[in-house]
C-alpha positions as CSV (number, residue, x, y, z in Angstrom):
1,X,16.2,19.3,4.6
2,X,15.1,21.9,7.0
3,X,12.0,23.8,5.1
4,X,9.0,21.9,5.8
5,X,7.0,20.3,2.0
6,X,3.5,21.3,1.8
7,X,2.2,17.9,2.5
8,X,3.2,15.3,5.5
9,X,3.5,11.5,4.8
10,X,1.8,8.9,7.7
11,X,2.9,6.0,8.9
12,X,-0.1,5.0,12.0
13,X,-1.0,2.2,9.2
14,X,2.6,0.8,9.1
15,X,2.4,-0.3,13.0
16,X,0.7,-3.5,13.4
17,X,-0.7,-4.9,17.1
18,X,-1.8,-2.9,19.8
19,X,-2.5,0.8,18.6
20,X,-1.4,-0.5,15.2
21,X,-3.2,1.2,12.0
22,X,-3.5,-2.6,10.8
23,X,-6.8,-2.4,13.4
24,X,-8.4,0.5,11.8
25,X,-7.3,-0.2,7.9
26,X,-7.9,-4.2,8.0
27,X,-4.5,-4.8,6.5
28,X,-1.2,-5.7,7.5
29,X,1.9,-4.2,6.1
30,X,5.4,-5.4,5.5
31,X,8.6,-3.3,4.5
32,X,8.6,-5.0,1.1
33,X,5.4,-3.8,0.1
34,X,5.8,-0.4,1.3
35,X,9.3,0.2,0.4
36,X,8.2,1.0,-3.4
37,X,6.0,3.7,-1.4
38,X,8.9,5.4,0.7
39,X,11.3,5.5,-2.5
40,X,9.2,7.0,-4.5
41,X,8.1,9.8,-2.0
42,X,11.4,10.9,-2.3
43,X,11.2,11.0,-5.9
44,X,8.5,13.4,-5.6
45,X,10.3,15.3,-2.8
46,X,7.9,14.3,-0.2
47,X,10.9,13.3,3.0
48,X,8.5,14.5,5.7
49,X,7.9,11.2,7.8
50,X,5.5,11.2,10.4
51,X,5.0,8.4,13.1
52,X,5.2,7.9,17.1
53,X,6.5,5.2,19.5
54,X,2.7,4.1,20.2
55,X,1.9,3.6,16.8
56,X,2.0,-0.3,17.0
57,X,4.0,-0.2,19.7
58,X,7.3,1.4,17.9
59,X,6.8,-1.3,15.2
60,X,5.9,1.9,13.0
61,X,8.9,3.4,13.7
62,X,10.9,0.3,13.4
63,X,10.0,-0.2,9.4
64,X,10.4,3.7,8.7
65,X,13.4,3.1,10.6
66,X,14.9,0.4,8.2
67,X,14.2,2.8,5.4
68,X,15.6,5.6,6.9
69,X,18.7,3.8,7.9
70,X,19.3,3.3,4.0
71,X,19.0,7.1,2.7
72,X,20.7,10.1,2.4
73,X,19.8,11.8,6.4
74,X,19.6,15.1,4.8
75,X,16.7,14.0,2.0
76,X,14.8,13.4,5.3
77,X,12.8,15.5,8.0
78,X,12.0,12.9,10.4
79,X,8.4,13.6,13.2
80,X,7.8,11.5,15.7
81,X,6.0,12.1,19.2
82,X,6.6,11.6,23.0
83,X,3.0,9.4,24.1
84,X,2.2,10.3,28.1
85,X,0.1,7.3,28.7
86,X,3.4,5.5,27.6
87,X,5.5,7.2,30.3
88,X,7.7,5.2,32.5
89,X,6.5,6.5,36.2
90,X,10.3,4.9,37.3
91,X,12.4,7.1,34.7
92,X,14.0,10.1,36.1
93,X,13.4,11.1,32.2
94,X,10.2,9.8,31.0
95,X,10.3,12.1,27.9
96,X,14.3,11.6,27.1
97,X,13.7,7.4,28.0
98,X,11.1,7.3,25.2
99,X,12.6,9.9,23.1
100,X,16.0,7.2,22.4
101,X,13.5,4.4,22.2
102,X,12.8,6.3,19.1
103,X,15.2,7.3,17.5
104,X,16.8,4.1,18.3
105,X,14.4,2.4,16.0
106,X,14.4,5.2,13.5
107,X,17.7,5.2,13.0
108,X,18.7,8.7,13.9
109,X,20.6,10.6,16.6
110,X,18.3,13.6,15.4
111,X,14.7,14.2,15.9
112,X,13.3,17.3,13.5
113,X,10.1,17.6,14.8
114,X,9.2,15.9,18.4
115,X,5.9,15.8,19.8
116,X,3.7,15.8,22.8
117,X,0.9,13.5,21.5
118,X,-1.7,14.6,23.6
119,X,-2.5,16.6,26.8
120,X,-2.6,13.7,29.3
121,X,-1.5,15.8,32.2
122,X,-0.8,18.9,30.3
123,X,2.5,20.9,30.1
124,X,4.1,18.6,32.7
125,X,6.3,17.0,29.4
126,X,7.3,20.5,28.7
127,X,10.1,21.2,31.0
128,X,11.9,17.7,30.0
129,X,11.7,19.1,25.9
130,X,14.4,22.0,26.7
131,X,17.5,20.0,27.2
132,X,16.3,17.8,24.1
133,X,16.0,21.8,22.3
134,X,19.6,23.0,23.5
135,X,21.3,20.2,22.2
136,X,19.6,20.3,19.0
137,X,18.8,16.6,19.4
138,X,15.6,17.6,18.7
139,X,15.2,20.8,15.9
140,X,11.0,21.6,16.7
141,X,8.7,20.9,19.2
142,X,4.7,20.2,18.3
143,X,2.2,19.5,20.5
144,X,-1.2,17.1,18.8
145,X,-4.7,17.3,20.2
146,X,-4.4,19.8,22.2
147,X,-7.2,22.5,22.9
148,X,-6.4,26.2,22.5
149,X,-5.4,26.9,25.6
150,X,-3.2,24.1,26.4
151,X,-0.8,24.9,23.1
152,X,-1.0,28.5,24.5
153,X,0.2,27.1,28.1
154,X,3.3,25.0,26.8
155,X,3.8,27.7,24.4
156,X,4.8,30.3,27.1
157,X,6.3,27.7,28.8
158,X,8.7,27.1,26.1
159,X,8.8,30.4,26.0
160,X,10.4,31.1,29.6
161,X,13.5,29.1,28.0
162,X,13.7,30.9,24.7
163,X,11.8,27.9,22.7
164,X,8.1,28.0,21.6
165,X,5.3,25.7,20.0
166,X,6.6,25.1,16.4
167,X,3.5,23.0,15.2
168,X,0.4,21.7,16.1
169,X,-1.4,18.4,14.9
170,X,-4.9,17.9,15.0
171,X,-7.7,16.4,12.9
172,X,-9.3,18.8,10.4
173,X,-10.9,18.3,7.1
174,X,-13.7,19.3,5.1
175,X,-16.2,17.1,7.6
176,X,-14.3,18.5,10.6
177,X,-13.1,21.8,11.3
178,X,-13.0,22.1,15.1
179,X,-9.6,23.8,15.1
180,X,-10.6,26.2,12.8
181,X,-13.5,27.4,15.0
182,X,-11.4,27.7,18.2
183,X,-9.4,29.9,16.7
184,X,-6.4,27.7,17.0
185,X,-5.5,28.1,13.0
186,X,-6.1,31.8,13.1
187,X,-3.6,31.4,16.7
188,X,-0.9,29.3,14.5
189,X,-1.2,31.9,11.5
190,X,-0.2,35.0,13.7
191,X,2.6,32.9,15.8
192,X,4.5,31.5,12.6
193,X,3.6,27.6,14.2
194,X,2.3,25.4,11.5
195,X,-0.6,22.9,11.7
196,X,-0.5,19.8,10.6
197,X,-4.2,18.2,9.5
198,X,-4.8,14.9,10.3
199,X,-7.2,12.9,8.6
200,X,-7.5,15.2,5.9
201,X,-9.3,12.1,3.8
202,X,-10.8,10.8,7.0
203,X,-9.6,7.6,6.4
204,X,-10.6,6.9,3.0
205,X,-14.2,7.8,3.2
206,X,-13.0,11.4,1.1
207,X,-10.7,9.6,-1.1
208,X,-13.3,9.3,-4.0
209,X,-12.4,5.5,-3.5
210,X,-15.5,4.3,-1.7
211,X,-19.0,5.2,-2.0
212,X,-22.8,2.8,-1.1
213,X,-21.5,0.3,-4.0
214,X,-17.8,0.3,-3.1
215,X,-17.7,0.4,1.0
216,X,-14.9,0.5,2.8
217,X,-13.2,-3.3,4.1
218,X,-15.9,-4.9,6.4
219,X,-14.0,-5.7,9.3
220,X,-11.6,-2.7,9.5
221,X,-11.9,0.1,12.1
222,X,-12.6,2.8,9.7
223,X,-15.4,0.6,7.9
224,X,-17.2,0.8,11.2
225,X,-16.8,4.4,11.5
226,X,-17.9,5.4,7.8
227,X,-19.7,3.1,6.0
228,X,-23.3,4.0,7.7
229,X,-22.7,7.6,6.8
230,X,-21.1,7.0,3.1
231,X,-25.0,7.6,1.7
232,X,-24.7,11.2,3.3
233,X,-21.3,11.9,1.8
234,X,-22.3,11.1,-1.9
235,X,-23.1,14.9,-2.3
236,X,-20.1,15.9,-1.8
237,X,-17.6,13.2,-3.2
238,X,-19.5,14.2,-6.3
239,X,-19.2,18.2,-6.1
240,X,-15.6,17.1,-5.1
241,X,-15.1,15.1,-8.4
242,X,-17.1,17.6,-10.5
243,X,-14.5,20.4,-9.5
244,X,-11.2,18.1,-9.8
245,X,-12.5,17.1,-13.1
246,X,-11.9,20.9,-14.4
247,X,-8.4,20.7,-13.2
248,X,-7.6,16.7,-14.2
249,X,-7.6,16.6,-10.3
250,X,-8.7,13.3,-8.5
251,X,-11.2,13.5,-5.0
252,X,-8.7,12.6,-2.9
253,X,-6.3,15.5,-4.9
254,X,-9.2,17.9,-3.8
255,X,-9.4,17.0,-0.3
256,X,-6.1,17.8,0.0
257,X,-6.0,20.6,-2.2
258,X,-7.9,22.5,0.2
259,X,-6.8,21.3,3.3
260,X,-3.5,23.7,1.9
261,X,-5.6,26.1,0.6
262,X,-7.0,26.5,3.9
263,X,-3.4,27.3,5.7
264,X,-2.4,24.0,6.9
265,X,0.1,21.1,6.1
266,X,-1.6,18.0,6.0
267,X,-0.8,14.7,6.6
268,X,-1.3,11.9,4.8
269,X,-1.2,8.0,5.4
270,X,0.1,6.5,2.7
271,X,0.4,2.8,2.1
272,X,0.7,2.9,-1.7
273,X,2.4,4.5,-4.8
274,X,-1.1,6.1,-5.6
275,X,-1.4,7.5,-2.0
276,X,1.9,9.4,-2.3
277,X,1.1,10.7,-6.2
278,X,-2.0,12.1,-4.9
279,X,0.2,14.3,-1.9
280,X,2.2,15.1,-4.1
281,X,-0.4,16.0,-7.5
282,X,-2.3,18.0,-5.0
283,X,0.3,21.0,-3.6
284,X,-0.3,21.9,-7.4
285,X,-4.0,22.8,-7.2
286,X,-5.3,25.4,-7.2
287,X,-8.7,26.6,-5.7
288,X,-10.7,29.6,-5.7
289,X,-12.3,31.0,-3.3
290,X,-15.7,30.4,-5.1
291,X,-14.5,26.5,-4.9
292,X,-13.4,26.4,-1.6
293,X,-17.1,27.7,-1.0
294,X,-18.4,25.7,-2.2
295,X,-16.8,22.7,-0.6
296,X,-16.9,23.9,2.6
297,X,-21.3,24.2,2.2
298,X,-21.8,21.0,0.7
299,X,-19.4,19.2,3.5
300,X,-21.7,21.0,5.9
301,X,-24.8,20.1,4.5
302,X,-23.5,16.6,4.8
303,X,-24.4,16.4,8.4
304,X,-21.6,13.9,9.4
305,X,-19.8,14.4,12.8
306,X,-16.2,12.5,12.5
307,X,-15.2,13.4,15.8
308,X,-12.9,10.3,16.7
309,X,-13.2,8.6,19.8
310,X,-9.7,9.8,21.5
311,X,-10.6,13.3,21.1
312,X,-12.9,16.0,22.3
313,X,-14.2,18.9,20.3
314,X,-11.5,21.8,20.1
315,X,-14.3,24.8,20.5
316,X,-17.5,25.1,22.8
């Protein structure tokens, strides 16, 4: 499988314990509940699997891993990322150390997509990615939550060894569109690297699932981070529902729908059969630009700054 689908699937929430997505979604997941969820993603088509060795500590990777281990290599395109704060200072390879961690627990000899997870001492990862690139142990190289700038500095560092910057993965949605206005979309459109949106639904809070009545799980992360501003987002839920309506579309389906529509490949947690249907139902919408208006002024009406902890603003 080497063409990439329009959507990503997620697997942060699949890692439990320390910088596990069970601390942000309030629930913890086991391979027998989501293995209904991976089989029929690639039902749909969907084999793009994204996760990284700090996402509970590799026990993300370990349960994609025991799915991956039982199908077909090829139905698969497998992204996972290198974590500097993770580094082993002792390794005379810190990137190539973590990078068999990995594919260790995934399964895999074979990493399609590897990235740099964040700029923690910038570009000084690149240089151990070009052996990993010549083998073609590793088929792409992405960098995530990195500024303009510093994918243009790794990028010409690939460069010097006949590589380049084949994606970048950042947050963007309808509430937050930093990369958009640093230019860094418009820089991926005319270098042929594709971005991958994170947090597309901000963590349920665009799904159309929650709202002042319905909240998100007291106790979770992401309940802390959306519930107080869920009044403020009503607006546009319902300008989101009131368009997918026309086109049997759910809110969720929208959100997505024009995170595509806007040039990027988003990624999408999924942690049930509904959460893949909605990827998959939504790289068949399609907005106009009268919609995508539309959404865009209401979202910015909306006054909500999602700007996550870990990151800083992309543009000035």
């Amino acid at each position: 499988m080497s063409q990439l689908p329009k959507v990503a699937l997620g697997t942060w929430s699949w890692g439990s314990g320390f910088a596990g997505g069970d601390q942000v979604f309030g629930n913890h997941l086991d391979a027998a509940a989501l293995k209904p969820v991976f089989e029929l993603a690639l039902q749909q088509g969907l084999g793009l699997w994204d996760t990284a060795a700090v996402y509970g500590m590799g026990s993300s990777e370990s349960m994609l891993g025991g799915f991956v281990k039982a199908s077909p290599r090829s139905d698969l395109i497998l992204s996972t990322k290198f974590t500097p704060q993770l580094a082993n200072p002792q390794a005379a390879n810190p990137v190539l150390e973590m990078f068999e961690q990995s594919c260790q627990r995934l399964g895999t000899d074979v990493i399609d997509l590897y990235w740099i997870h964040n700029p923690t001492r910038v570009n000084e990862w690149t240089r151990y990615l070009i052996p990993l690139l010549q083998s073609g142990r590793v088929r792409r190289v992405g960098v995530s939550n990195h500024n303009l700038a510093e994918i243009k500095l790794v990028n010409s560092s690939l460069a010097q060894a006949g590589f380049k910057v084949s994606a970048v993965q950042n947050h963007y949605s309808l509430l937050y569109r930093s990369s958009e206005q640093a230019g860094i979309l418009d820089y991926c459109r005319d270098n042929g690297i594709t971005f991958f949106s994170y947090m597309v639904l901000e963590q349920g809070a665009l799904s159309g699932r929650y709202d002042v009545n319905h909240p998100l799980p007291e106790g979770s992360g992401r309940a802390a981070t959306y519930n107080a501003v869920l009044p403020q987002l009503e607006q546009l839920t319902e300008t989101m529902r009131a368009i997918g309506q026309r086109k049997n579309a759910s809110v969720a389906q929208m959100a997505i729908a024009w995170a595509i529509a806007k040039g990027t490949l988003p990624l999408i947690g999924v942690t049930k059969p509904v959460h893949v249907l909605d990827a998959a139902l939504a790289t068949r919408i399609a907005l106009t630009a009268s919609e995508m208006a539309t959404l865009e002024t209401v979202a910015a009406q909306a006054g909500v700054d999602t700007q996550g902890a870990w990151e800083r603003p992309m543009h000035d």
